[in-house]
N, C-alpha and C positions, 0 to 999 in steps of 0.2 A: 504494500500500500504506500510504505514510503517513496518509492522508487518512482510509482506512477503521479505520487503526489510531485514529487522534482521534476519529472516531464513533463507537468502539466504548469510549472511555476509557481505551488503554492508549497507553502512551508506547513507541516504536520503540526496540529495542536492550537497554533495562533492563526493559520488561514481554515483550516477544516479542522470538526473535531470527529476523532475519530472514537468509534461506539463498536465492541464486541456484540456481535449479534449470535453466530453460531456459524453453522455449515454451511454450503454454499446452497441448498433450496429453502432456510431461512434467510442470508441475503436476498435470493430472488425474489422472495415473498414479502419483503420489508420494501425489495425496490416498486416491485408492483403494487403496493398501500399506498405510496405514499411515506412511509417512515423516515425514510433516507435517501437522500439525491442522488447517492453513487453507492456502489457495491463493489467489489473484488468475486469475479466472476469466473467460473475455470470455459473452457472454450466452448464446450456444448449449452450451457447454461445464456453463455454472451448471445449467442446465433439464435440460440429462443428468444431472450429477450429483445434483440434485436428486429425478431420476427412480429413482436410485442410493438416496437415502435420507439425503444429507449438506443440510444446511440453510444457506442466503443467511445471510451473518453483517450485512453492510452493500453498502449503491450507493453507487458514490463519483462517477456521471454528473455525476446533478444538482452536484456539489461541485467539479468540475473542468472546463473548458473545455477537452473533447477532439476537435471538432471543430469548423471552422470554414473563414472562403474568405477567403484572403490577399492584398494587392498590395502594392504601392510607394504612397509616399504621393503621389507623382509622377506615376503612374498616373491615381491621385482626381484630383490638380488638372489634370491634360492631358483625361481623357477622362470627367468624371462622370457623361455622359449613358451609355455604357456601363456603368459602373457601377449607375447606377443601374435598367437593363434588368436588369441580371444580379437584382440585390436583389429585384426584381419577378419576374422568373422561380422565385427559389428559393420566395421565400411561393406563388406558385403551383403548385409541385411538391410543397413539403411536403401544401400543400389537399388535392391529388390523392389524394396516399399514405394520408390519415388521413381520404377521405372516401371514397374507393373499394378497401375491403379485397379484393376478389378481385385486381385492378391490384397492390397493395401485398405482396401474397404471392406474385404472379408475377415481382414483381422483387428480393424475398429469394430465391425459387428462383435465379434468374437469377444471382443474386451472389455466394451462398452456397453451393449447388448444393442435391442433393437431402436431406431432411431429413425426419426424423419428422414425420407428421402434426398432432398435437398440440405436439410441439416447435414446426414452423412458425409455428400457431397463434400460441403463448405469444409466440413473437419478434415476431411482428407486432405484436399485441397491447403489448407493452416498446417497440420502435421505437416507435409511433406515440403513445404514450401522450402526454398536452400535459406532463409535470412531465420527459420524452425529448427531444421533439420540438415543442417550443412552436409553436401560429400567429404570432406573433407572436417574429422570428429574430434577440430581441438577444442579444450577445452575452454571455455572463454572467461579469459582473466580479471575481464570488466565487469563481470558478473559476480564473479569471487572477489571483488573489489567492495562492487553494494553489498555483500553479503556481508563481511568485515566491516563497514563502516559504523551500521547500527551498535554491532557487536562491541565496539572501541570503547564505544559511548560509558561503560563499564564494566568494561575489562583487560585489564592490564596487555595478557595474553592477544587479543585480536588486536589490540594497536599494535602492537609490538609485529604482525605477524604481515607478510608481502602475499600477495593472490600466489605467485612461482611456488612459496612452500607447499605448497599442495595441489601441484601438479607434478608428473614427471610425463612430459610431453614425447620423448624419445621414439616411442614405440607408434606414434600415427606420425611422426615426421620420418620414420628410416620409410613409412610406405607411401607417404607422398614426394619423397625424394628422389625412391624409385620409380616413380610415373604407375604404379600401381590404380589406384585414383583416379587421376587421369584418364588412364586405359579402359577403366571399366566404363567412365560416361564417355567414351567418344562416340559421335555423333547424337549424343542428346542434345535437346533442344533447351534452351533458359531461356 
């Protein structure tokens, strides 16, 4: 919320107050009463509401590092060649998802369950997008930046700490240095 509130130019607490309401189909329901002007919405909820007639204020995705595949740094140094299947595997799943759209909607069915046709659509369309879902699966340090900054606020530990400590990028740059990447999207269209 902070994140979209800086994109939007207003400062948290003194321009908007912000109110815990609960999950995200209590925001929707607060948004559609009337309780609250804006909501923090996850994607499928926004495209309903949107269908509703209320308007996308900000994406806070690209701004934040909300997904990502974790270890021990111990892990790396014991098993990298694992490691580095794994890295190879996900650029290869991501290829999949963003170059076979009927695959890539049968497993937002699959995950999400059933959904308006057109809503589907649009999700897929949002998931798969590259500024979403990059070919290329670094990890994004500007994100890991907003995440750290609230954290600072108090605690010693996150001020102290650089978005690089918790990454170790090595293993999706040996494949995009090899044109790995590359090679799989030749000739796709952006």
């Amino acid at each position: 919320m902070r994140i979209a509130l800086k994109k939007l130019g207003l400062t948290p607490v003194k321009d908007v107050a912000i109110v815990q309401i609960g999950g995200v189909p209590e925001r929707l329901g607060a948004l559609e009463k009337g309780k609250v002007q804006a909501a923090m919405l996850g994607v499928i909820e926004g495209l309903m509401a949107q269908k509703k007639g209320f308007n996308a204020l900000a994406a806070v995705s690209q701004a934040y590092q909300s997904a990502g595949v974790a270890t021990t740094r111990r892990f790396i140094r014991e098993s990298p060649d694992i490691v580095r299947r794994y890295v190879k595997s996900q650029i290869e799943a991501v290829h999949r998802i963003k170059t076979d759209r009927e695959m890539g909607k049968r497993v937002l069915l699959k995950y999400l369950g059933p959904q308006d046709k057109e809503v589907l659509e649009r999700r897929y369309d949002y998931a798969s997008a590259d500024d979403r879902l990059p070919p290329k699966q670094y990890p994004t340090l500007e994100g890991i930046k907003n995440i750290l900054e609230p954290l600072a606020e108090t605690d010693s530990k996150a001020k102290a700490a650089k978005p690089e400590d918790f990454v170790d990028i090595r293993f999706i740059k040996e494949l995009d240095e090899s044109g790995f990447v590359d090679d799989l999207y030749k000739g796709r269209k952006r």
